[in-house]
C-alpha positions in Angstrom: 8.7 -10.8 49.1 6.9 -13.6 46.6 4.0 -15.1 46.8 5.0 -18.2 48.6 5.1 -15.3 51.3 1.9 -13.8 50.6 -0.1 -17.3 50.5 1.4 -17.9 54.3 0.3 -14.5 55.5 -3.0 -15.1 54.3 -3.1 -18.3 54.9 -4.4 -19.6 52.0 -2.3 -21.6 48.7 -0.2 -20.0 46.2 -3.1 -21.0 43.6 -5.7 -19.3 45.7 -3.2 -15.9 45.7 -3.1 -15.9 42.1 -6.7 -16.4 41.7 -7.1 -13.4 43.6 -4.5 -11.1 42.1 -5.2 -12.0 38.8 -8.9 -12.2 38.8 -9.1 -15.3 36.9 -11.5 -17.5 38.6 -14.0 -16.7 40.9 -12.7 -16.5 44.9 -14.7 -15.9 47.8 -14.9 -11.8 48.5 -13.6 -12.4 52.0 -11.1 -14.5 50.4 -9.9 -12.0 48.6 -9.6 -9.5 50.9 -7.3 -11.4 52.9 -5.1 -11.8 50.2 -5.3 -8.2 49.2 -4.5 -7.0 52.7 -1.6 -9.8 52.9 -0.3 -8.2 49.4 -0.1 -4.5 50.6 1.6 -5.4 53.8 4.2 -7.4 51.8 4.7 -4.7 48.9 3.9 -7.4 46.9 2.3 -6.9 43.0 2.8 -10.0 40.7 4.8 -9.7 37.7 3.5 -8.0 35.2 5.3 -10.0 32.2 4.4 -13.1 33.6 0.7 -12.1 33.9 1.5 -11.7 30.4 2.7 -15.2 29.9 -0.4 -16.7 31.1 -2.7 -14.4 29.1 -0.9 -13.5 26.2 -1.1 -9.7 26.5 1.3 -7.4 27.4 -0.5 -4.3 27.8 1.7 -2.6 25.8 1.1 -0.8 22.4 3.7 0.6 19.9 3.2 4.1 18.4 5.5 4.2 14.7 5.6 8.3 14.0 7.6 9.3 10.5 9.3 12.2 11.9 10.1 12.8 16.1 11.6 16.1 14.1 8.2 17.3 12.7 6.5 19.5 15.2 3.2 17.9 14.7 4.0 14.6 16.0 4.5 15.5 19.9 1.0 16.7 20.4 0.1 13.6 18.7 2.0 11.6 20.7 1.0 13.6 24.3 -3.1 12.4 23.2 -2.3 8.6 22.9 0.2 8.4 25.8 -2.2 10.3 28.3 -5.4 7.6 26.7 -2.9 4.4 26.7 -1.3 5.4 30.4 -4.6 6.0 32.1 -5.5 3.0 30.7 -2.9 0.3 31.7 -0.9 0.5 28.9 2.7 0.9 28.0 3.5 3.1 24.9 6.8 2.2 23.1 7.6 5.0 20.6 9.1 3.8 17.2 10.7 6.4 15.4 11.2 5.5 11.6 12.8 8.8 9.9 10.6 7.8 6.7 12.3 4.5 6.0 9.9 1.7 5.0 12.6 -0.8 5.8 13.3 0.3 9.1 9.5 0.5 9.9 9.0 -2.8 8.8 11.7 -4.0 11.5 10.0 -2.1 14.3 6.7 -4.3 12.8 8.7 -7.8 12.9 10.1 -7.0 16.1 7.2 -5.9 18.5 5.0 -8.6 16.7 7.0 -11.5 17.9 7.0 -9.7 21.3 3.2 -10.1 21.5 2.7 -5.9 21.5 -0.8 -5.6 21.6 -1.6 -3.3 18.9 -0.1 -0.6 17.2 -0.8 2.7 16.0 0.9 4.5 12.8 1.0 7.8 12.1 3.2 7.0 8.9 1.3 5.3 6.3 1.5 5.9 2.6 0.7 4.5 -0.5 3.4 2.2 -0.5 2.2 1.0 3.4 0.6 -2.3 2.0 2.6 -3.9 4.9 0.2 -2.0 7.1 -2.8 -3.7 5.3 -1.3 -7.4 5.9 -0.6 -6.4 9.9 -4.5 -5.8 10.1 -5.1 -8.9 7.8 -3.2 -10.8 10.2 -5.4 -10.1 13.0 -3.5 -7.7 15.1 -5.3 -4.2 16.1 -4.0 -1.7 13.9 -4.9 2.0 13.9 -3.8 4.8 11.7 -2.8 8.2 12.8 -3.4 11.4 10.8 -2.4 10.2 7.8 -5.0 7.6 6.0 -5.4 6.4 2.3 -9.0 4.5 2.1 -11.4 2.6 5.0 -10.2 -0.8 4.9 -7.9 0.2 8.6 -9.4 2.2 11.2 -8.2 5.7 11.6 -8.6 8.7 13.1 -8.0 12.1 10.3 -8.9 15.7 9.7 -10.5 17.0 6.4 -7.5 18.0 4.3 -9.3 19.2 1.7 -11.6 21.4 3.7 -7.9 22.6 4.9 -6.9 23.6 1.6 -10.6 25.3 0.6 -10.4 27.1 4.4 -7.1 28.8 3.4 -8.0 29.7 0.2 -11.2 30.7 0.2 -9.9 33.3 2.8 -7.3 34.6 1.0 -9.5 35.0 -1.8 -11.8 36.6 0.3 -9.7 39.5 1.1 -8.3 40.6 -2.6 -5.8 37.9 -3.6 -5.6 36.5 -6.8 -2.4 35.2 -7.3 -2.2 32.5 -4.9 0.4 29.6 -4.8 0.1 26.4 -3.6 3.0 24.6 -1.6 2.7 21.1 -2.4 4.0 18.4 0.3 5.5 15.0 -0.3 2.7 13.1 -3.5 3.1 9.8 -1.4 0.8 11.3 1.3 -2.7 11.2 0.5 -3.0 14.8 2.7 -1.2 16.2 0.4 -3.8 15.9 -2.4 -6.6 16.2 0.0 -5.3 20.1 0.7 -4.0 20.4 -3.0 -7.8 19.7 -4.1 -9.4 21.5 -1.4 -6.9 24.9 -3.4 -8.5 24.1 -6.5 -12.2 23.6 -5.5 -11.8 27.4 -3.8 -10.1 28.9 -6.9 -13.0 26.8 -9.0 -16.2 27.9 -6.5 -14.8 32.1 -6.8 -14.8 31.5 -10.5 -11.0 31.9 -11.1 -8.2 29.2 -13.0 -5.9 27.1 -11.8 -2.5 27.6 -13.2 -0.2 24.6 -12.6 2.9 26.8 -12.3 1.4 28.2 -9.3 2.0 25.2 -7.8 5.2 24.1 -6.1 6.2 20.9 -5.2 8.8 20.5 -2.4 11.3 17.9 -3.9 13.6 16.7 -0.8 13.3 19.3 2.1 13.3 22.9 3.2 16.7 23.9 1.9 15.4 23.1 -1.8 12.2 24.4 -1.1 14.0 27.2 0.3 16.0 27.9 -3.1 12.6 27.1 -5.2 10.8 30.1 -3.3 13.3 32.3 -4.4 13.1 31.1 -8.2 9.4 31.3 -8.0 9.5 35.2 -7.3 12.0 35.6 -10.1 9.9 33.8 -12.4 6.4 35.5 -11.2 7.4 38.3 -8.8 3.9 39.5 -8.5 3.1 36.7 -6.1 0.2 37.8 -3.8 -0.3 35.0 -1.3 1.2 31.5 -0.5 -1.0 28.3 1.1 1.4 26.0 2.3 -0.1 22.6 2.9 2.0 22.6 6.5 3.5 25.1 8.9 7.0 24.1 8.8 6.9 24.3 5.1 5.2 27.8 5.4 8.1 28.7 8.1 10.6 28.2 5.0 8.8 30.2 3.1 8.4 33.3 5.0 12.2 33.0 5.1 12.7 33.0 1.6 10.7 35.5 1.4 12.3 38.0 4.1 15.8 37.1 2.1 14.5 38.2 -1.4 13.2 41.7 0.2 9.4 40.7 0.5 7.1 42.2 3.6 5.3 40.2 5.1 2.0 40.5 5.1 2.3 43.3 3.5 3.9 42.0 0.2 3.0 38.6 0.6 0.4 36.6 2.6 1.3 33.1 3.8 -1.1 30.7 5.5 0.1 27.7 7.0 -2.0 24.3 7.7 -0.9 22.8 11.0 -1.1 25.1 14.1 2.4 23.6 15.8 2.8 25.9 18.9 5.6 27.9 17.4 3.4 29.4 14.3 1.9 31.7 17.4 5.4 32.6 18.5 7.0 33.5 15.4 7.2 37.4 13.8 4.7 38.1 12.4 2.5 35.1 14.1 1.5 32.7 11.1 -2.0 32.7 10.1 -2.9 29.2 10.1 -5.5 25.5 9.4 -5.3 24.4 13.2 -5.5 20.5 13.5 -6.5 19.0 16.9 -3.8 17.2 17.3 -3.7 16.3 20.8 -7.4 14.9 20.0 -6.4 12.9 17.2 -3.9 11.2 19.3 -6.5 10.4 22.1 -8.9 9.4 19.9 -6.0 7.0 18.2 -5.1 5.4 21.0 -9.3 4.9 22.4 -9.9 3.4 19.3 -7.3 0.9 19.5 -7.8 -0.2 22.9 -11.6 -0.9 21.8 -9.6 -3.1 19.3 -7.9 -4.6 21.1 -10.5 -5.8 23.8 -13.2 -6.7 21.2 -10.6 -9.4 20.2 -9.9 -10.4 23.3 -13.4 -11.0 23.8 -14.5 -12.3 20.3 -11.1 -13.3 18.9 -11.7 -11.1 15.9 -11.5 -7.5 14.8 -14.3 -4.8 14.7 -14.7 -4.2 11.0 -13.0 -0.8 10.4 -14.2 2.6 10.7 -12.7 5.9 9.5 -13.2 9.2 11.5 -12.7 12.9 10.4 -12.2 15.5 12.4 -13.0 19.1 11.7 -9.9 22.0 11.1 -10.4 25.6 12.4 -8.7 28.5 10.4 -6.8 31.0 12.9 -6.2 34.2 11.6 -3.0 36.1 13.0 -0.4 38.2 11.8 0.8 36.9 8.6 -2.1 37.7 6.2 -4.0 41.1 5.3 -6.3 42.1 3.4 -5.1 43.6 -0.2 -5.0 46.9 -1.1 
């Protein structure tokens, strides 16, 4: 059934139907009604992309993640879906495996299909395409990953992550703690790396750059540095790794080179993906609320996007940080 129909069941014109339906222009209550009732007894609902036509909004939003691989993305992704569907929008999920190129492509893309805004939880240093999207007027927010407050995001505090996991293993008899350093194109990364330093600085002990490792490509070389590290300094007392999939590598190294854990060897992770409360021993871990950040993502976009539909501008930009919360489990103890 079309409208045509609807109008006659109503009786009222096609014009008058799609006032109604689409709530553009004012029609009598009783008017409206009619053509409600007329639409439900038909099974009629009007086209969604032509409403889209008319208004030039497609209620739908495009979420770019880095890594559908990385166990912190789904929970990320489960926050703004739940916000977005609830709120009469369509999420299409572009996933980028890193590639600047192919993210930009995603960009080009859903822009020219009038995607209402989008939300990235990939940005870098080398983003500045990111910056230009915003420039350009469409409603952009960022997603865990942030480098300054010139684009509306939604974050946790890295570096009180790093200090957190620190601080605590310093607190029960390490001293020889080593840092696992992420990917230096992420901001995070330094956040955490500084947050190590500040807690080695505030319990009045050095930082040693060679207790610092830098994961190069992926896990299988961080993998084979772990094991180099303990043959260079075997006395190791504790790892932070700035995520929980790099501290899962590690604790593997670690069982493969003969070291207990936590009885040799305390790791912390920074994450809290469901499997670090699963694992043997259970990883003692920097929880982020990463179902939160999502919803919060995807209500600060939608705010976005209807203060430009209303103003035919952007809010100026604002940058909020949510707190971590360190979960002690299985993989830590105190030193004897």
């Amino acid at each position: 059934m079309g409208i045509k129909e609807v109008a006659k069941l109503a009786g009222v014109s096609v014009s008058t139907v799609s006032r109604a339906l689409n709530e553009t222009t004012y029609v009598k209550d009783e008017t409206r009604l009619r053509v409600l009732d007329a639409a439900h007894k038909l099974n009629y609902s009007p086209n969604a992309f032509a409403k889209g036509l008319k208004s030039n909004k497609s209620n739908t939003i495009a979420l770019v993640i880095p890594d559908i691989g990385n166990m912190i993305f789904p929970k990320i992704t489960q926050g703004v879906e739940q916000v977005m569907r609830k709120n009469g929008y369509i999420t299409v999920l572009c996933n980028t495996g890193e590639d600047c190129n192919a993210e930009q492509e995603y960009i080009k893309t859903l822009a020219g299909q009038r995607i209402d805004g989008f939300i990235f939880a990939t940005m870098t240093k080398q983003s500045a395409y990111i910056n230009e999207l915003r420039n350009q007027g469409v409603p952009v927010v960022l997603a865990g990953r942030y480098n300054d407050e010139s684009i509306d995001a939604i974050g946790v505090d890295n570096f009180k992550a790093g200090y957190d996991a620190t601080n605590y293993l310093i607190g029960i008899g390490h001293r020889k703690i080593v840092f696992v350093m992420g990917n230096p194109k992420l901001c995070l990364y330094e956040q955490r790396l500084a947050g190590y330093k500040k807690a080695l600085e505030d319990n009045g002990m050095e930082y040693h750059e060679e207790y610092v490792l830098h994961e190069m490509y992926d896990s299988i070389s961080l993998y084979a540095q772990t094991k180099k590290l303990f043959e260079r300094i075997p006395d190791i007392e504790a790892i932070v790794a700035s995520s929980d999939p790099k501290a899962f590598t590690i604790m593997r190294a670690l069982r493969d080179i003969g070291k207990n854990i936590p009885g040799d060897v305390s790791v912390v992770g920074i994450d809290d993906v469901e499997i670090s409360a699963l694992i043997d021993p259970p990883l003692s871990t920097v929880a982020q609320p990463l179902i939160r950040m999502g919803e919060l993502a995807a209500k600060k976009l939608i705010a976005q996007i209807q203060y430009k539909e209303r103003t035919g501008a952007l809010m100026e930009p604002t940058v909020d940080i949510l707190d971590v919360r360190l979960i002690i489990r299985g993989t830590t103890e105190k030193r004897r």
